[in-house]
C-alpha positions as CSV (number, residue, x, y, z in Angstrom):
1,X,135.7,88.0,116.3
2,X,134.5,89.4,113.0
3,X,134.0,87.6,110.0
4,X,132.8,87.5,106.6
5,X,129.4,85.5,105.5
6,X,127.7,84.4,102.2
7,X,124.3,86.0,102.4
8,X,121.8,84.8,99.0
9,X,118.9,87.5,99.5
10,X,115.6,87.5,97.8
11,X,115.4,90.6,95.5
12,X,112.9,92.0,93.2
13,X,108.7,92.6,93.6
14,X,105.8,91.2,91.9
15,X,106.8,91.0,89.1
16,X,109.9,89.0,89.1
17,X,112.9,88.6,91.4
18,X,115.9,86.9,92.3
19,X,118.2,85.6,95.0
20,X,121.3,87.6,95.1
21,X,125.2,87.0,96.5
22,X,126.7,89.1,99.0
23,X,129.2,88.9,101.4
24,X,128.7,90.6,104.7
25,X,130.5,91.3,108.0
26,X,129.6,89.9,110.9
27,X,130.7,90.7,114.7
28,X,130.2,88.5,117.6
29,X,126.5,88.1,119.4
30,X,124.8,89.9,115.9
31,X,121.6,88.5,114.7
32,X,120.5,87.9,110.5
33,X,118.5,91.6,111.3
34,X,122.1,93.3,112.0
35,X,123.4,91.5,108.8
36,X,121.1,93.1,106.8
37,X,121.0,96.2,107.9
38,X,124.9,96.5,107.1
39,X,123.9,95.1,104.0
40,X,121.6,97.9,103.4
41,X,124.5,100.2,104.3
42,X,127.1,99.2,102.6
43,X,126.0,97.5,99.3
44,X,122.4,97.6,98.9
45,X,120.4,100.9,100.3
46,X,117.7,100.2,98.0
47,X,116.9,96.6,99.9
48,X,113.4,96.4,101.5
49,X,112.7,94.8,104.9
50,X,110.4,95.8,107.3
51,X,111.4,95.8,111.1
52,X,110.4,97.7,114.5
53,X,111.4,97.2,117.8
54,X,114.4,94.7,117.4
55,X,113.3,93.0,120.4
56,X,111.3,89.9,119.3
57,X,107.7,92.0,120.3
58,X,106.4,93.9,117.6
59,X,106.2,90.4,115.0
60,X,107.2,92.9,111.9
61,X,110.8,91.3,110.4
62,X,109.1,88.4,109.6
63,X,110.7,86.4,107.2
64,X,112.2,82.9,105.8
65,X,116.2,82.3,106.9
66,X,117.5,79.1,105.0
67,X,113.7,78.0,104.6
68,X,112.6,78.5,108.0
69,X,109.9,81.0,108.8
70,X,111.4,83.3,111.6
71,X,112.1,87.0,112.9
72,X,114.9,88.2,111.5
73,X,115.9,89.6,115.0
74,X,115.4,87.0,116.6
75,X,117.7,84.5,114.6
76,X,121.4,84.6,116.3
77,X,124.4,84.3,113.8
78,X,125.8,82.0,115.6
79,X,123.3,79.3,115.0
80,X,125.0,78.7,111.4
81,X,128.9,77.9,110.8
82,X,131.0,80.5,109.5
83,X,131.5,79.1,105.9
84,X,127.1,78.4,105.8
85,X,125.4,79.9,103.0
86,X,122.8,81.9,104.4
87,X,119.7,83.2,102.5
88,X,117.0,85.1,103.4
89,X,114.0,85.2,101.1
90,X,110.4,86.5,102.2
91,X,107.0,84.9,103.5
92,X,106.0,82.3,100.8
93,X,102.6,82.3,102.1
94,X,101.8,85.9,101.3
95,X,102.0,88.2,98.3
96,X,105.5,90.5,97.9
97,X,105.8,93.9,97.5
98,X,109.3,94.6,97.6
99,X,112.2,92.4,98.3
100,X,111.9,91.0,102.1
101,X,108.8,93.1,102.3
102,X,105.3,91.1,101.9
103,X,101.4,92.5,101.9
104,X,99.9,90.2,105.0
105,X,96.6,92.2,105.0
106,X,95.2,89.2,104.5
107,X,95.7,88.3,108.4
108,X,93.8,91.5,109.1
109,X,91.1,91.3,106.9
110,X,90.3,87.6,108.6
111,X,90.6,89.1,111.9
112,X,87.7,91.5,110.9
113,X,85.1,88.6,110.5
114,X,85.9,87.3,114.1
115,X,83.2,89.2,116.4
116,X,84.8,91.0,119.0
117,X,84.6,90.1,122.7
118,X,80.7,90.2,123.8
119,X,80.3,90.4,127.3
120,X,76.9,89.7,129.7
121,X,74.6,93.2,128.2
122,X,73.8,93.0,132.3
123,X,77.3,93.4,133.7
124,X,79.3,96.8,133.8
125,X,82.5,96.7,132.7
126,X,84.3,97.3,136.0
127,X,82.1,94.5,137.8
128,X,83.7,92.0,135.5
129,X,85.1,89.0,137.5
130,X,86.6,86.0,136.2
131,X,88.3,83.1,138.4
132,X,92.9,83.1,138.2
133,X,92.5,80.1,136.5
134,X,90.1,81.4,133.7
135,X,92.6,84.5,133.1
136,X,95.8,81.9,133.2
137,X,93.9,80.0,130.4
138,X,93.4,82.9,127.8
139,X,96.3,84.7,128.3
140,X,98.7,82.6,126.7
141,X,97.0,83.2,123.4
142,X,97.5,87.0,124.4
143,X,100.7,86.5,124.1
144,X,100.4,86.7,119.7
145,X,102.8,89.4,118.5
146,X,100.8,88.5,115.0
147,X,104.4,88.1,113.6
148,X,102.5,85.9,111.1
149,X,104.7,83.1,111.0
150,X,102.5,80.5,111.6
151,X,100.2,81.6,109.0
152,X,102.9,81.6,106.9
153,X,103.9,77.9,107.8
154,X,100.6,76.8,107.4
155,X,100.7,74.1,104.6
156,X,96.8,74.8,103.8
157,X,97.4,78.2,102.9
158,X,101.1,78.0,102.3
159,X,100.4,75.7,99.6
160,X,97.3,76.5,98.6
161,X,96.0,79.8,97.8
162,X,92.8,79.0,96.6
163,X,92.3,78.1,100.6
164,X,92.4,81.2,101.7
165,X,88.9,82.7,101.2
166,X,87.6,79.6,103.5
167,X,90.2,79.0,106.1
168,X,91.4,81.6,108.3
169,X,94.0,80.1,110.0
170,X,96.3,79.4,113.3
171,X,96.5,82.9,114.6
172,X,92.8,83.3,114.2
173,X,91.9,80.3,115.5
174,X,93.9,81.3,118.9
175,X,91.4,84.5,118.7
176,X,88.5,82.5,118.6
177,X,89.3,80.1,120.9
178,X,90.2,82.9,123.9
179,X,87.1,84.6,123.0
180,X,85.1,80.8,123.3
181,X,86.9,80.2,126.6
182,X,86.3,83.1,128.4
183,X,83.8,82.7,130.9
184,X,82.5,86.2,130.5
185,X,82.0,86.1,126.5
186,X,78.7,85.1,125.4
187,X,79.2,85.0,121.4
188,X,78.5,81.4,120.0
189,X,82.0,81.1,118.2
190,X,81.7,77.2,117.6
191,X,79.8,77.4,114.3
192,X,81.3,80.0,112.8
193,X,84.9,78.3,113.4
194,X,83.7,75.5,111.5
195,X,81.7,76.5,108.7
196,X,83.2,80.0,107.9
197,X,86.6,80.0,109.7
198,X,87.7,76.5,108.1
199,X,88.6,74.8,111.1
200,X,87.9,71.7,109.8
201,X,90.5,71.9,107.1
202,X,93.7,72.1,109.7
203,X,95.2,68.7,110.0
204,X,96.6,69.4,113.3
205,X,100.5,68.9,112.1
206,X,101.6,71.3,115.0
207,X,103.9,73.3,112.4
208,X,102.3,76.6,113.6
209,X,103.3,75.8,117.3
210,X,107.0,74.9,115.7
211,X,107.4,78.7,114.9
212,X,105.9,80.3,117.3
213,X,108.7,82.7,118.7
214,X,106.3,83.4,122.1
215,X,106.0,79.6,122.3
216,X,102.3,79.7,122.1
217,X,100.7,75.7,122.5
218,X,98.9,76.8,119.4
219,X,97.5,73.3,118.3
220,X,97.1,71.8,121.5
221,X,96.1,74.4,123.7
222,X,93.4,76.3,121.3
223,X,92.9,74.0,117.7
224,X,92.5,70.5,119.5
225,X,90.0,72.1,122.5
226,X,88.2,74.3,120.0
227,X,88.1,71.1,117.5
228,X,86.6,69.2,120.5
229,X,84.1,72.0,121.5
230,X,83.1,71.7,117.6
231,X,82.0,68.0,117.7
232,X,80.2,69.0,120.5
233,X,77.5,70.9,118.8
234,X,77.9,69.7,115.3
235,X,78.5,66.0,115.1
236,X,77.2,64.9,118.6
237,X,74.1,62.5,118.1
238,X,72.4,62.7,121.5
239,X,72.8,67.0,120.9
240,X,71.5,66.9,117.5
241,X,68.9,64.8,118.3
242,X,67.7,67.0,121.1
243,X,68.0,69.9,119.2
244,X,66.0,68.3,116.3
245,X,63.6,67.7,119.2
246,X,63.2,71.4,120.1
247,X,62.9,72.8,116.5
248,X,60.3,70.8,115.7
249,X,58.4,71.7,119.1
């Protein structure tokens, strides 16, 4: 059955903005995208939210319902009570442009300093072979719809923006570490990770996996192994002693 709900929404740019009061319709098996797009027809046509497929693939209605980072289509009415405030306000983490709408090219401008995939010069590309359990591995990390939402939970650049030039974060990190576990990749990622990346400034609080609406093991399955691999090279006394050994041969 229909009813009516108390919707605070985040309007304004820039510049300034506000959250404000509207009360909306809402039908049975609707999710907080259908309520605003209502709201956009019948009282605010002028509201900015960005959206694509509706179908929890394309990452693009990203945004915060009642504090939480989620996808707007994603997020079932049903999961608050009828007489629940809710309010929908933008990515915190990122800078706005309009209303629900924010600028997230910083995601995209970190991808570009990851190398891209680097396979043996030796092998052509349809004699690549890889074992089940080395494409099982990796492709859960495929899985990123780079909805952003764990970037946007983040606490080290959530909280700080003066991070951001150093540390790349979560969704980057899963791009490394598929590129550094796949057996047919022959960058050195380990180094760059650490010293350019900022891995070394994640804590490890697993609020990136919390969000994750593709359920992507992002801490433990890509920032503790990649961590690991890290140590490895860099802190490891028997391999830096070695290596001190050949450098000065």
């Amino acid at each position: 059955m229909a009813y009516t709900a108390r919707f605070k929404v985040w309007r304004g740019d820039a510049g300034s903005g506000e959250l404000a009061d509207f009360d909306v319709e809402v039908n049975d098996g609707e999710v907080v995208l259908d309520v605003i797009h209502r709201l956009q027809a019948t009282q605010a046509g002028d509201l900015a939210v960005r959206w694509n497929c509706k179908a929890g693939k394309c990452g693009s209605c990203s945004a915060e319902v009642n504090g939480r980072p989620r996808l707007l289509c994603m997020t079932r009415m049903n999961l608050f009570a009828e007489d629940e405030t809710v309010t929908v306000t933008p990515l915190r983490a990122f800078p706005i442009i309009r209303d629900l709408v924010t600028d997230v090219s910083f995601n995209y401008t970190k991808a570009r300093e990851v190398p891209a995939f680097a396979p043996p010069p030796d092998v052509a590309p349809g004699d690549y072979r890889m074992a089940q359990v080395d494409v099982e591995r990796s492709q859960e990390f495929r899985k990123c719809i780079e909805c952003f939402l764990c970037q946007n939970t983040c606490h080290v650049i959530r909280d700080h923006e003066e991070n951001k030039p150093a540390f790349a974060g979560p969704r980057l990190f899963i791009r490394v570490a598929e590129l550094e576990m796949h057996p047919l990749d022959t960058g050195e990622r380990r180094a760059q990770a650490q010293e350019e990346l900022g891995l070394g400034m994640c804590n490890i609080t697993k609020c990136c996996t919390e969000v994750c609406p593709e359920g992507i093991k992002i801490t433990d399955n890509a920032i503790i192994p990649m961590k690991e691999r890290v140590v490895d090279v860099k802190y490891d006394p028997v391999t830096r002693w070695i290596s001190g050994l050949i450098r000065r041969r």
